[in-house]
C-alpha positions as a printed Julia matrix, in Angstrom:
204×3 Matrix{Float64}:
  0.0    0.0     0.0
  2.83   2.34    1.17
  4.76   1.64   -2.51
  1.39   2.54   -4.26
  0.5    5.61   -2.54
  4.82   6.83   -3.78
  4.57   5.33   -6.88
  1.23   8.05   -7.28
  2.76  11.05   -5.46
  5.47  10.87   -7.64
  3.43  10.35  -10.53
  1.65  14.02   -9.4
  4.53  15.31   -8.57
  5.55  14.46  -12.66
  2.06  15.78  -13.96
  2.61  18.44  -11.43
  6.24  19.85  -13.18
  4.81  19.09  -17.07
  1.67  21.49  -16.27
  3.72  24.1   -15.03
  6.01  23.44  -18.05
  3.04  24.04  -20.34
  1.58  26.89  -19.06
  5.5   28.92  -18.81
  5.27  27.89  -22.98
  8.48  27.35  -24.96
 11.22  28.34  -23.02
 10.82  25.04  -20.86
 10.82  22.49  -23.6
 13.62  20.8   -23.02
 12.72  20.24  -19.4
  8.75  19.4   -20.46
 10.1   17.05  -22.6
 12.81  15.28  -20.66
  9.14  15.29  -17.31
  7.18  13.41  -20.85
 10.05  10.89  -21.3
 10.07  10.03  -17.48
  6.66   9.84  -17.4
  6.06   7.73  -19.91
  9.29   5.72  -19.45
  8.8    5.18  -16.1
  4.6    4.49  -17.14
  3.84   6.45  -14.23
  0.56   6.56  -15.85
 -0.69   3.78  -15.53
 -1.15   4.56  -11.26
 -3.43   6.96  -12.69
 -5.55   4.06  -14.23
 -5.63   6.18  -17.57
 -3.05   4.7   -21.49
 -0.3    7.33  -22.74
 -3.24   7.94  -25.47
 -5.22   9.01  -22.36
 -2.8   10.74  -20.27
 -1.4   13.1   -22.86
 -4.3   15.65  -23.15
 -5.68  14.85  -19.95
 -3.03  15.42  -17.71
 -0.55  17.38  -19.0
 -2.48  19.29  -21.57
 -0.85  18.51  -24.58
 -1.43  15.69  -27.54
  0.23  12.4   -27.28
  1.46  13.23  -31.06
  3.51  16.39  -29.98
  4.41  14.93  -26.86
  6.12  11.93  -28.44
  7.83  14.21  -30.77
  9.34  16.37  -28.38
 10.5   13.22  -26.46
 12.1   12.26  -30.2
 13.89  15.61  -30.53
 15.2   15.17  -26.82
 16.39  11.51  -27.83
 17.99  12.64  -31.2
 19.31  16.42  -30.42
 19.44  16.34  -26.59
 18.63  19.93  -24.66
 21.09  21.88  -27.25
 18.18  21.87  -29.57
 15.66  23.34  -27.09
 18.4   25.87  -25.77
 18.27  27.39  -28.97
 14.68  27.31  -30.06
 14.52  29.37  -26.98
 16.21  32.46  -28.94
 15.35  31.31  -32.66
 12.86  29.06  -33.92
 14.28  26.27  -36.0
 12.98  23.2   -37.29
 14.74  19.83  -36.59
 15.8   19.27  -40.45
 17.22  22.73  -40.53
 18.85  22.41  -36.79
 20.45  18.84  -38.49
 22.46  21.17  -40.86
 23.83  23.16  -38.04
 24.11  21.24  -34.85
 27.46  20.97  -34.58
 28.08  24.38  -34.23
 25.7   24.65  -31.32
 27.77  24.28  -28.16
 25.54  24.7   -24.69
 24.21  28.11  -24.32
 26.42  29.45  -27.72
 26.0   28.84  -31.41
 28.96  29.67  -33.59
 28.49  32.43  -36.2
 30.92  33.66  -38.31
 33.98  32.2   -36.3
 32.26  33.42  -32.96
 30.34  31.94  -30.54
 27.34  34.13  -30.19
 25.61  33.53  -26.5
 21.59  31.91  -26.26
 20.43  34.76  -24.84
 16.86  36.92  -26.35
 19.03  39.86  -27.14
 21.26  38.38  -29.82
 18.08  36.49  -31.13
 17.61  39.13  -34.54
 21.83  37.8   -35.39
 21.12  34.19  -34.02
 18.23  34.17  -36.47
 20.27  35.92  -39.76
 23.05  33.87  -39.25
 20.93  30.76  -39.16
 19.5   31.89  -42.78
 23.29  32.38  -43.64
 24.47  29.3   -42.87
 21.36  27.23  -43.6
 22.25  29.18  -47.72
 25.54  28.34  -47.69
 25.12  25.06  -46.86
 22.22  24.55  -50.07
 24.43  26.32  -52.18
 27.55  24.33  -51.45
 24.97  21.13  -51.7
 23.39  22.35  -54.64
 27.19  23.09  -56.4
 27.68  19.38  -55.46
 25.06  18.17  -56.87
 25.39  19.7   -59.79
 29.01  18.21  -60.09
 27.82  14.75  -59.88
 25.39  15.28  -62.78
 28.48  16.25  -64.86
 30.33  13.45  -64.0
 27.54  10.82  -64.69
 26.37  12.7   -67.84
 30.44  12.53  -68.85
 30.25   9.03  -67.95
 26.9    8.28  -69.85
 28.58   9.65  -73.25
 31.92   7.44  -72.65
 29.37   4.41  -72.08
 27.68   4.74  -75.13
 30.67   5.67  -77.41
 32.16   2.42  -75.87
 28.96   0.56  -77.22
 28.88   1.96  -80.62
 32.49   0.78  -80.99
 31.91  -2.47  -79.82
 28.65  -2.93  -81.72
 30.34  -1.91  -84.54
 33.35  -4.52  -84.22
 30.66  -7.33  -83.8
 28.62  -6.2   -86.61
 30.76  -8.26  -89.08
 33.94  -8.77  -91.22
 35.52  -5.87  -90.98
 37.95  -4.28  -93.53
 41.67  -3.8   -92.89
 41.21  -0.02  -93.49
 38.76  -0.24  -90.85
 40.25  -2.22  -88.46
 43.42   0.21  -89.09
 41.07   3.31  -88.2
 39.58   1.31  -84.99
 42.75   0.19  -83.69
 44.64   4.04  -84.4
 40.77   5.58  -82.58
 41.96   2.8   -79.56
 45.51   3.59  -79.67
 45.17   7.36  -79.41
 42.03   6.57  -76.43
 44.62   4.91  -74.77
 47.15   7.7   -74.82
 44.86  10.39  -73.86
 43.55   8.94  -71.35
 47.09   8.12  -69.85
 47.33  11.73  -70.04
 44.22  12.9   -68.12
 45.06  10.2   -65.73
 48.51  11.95  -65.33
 46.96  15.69  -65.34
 44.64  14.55  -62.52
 47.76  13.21  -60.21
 48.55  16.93  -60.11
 45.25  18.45  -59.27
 45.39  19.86  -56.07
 42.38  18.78  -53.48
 40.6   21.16  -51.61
């Protein structure tokens, strides 16, 4: 009897901290989410006779759906994420792109590490936008790359097949052969010299 009546004080005590958490709004998401996880980790719940369906709205005032994602972003990001959506509101894909610049209470800008505080939110949240453009452009300018290698590749491919096709095809003449072997030769070569040119490029 004495573990039962614990087991539910503590379970108020929970529904207790996540209703204040609620009610104080955003700046206490990381600690409303890491009260959800206990809560539901430890099924505290269940003392309460009610699912995590039921307890969600009816306890601590929020949906089950946004209270298992906040548990998610506390699994994946940890409170770094919720220090910062304090200041600057950023969704998880675009906090992904910069998370490793985000360091406790600072996120480095521009080789500095710029405090969590309100008053720097207007910079937090233009060199955010910065950072999040650089990074599409850079990705984009990738991207880009690898569709000129694979369309450079594509035409090598089906020269390749159009010389092979065209040595199965039949008999061939010596002149021909002469011209096929001299177009092989001189492949050869130049490619030997790319090969060589490439040796000497210098990586970034």
């Amino acid at each position: 009897m004495e573990a039962m009546t614990n087991e539910l004080v503590n379970a108020g005590a929970w529904i207790g901290r996540q209703q204040a958490f609620a009610l104080m709004g955003s700046k206490c998401s990381a600690a409303q989410a890491q009260c959800l996880r206990d809560i539901r980790q430890s099924r505290a719940y269940e003392n309460l006779g009610v699912t995590w369906d039921e307890f969600c709205p009816r306890y601590a005032a929020i949906s089950r759906s946004k209270a298992d994602d906040l548990i998610r972003r506390l699994d994946e990001f940890g409170q770094d994420y919720f220090r910062i959506c304090e200041v600057a509101r950023i969704s998880p894909e675009a906090y992904r792109q910069i998370a490793d610049l985000v360091h406790g209470e600072t996120v480095e800008l521009e080789g500095q590490a710029v405090p969590l505080i309100p008053e720097n939110a207007p910079r937090i949240r233009l060199g955010i936008r910065n950072l999040r453009a650089e990074i599409n452009r850079l990705a984009a300018d990738k991207r880009r790359q690898s569709s000129g290698i694979v369309e450079l590749s594509d035409r090598l491919d089906s020269l390749l097949r159009d010389v092979h096709r065209r040595i199965g095809e039949s008999v061939l003449p010596e002149s021909e052969l002469a011209a096929l072997r001299g177009l092989a030769a001189g492949a050869i070569d130049k490619f030997r010299r790319i090969s060589k040119a490439l040796e000497s490029v210098k990586r970034p």
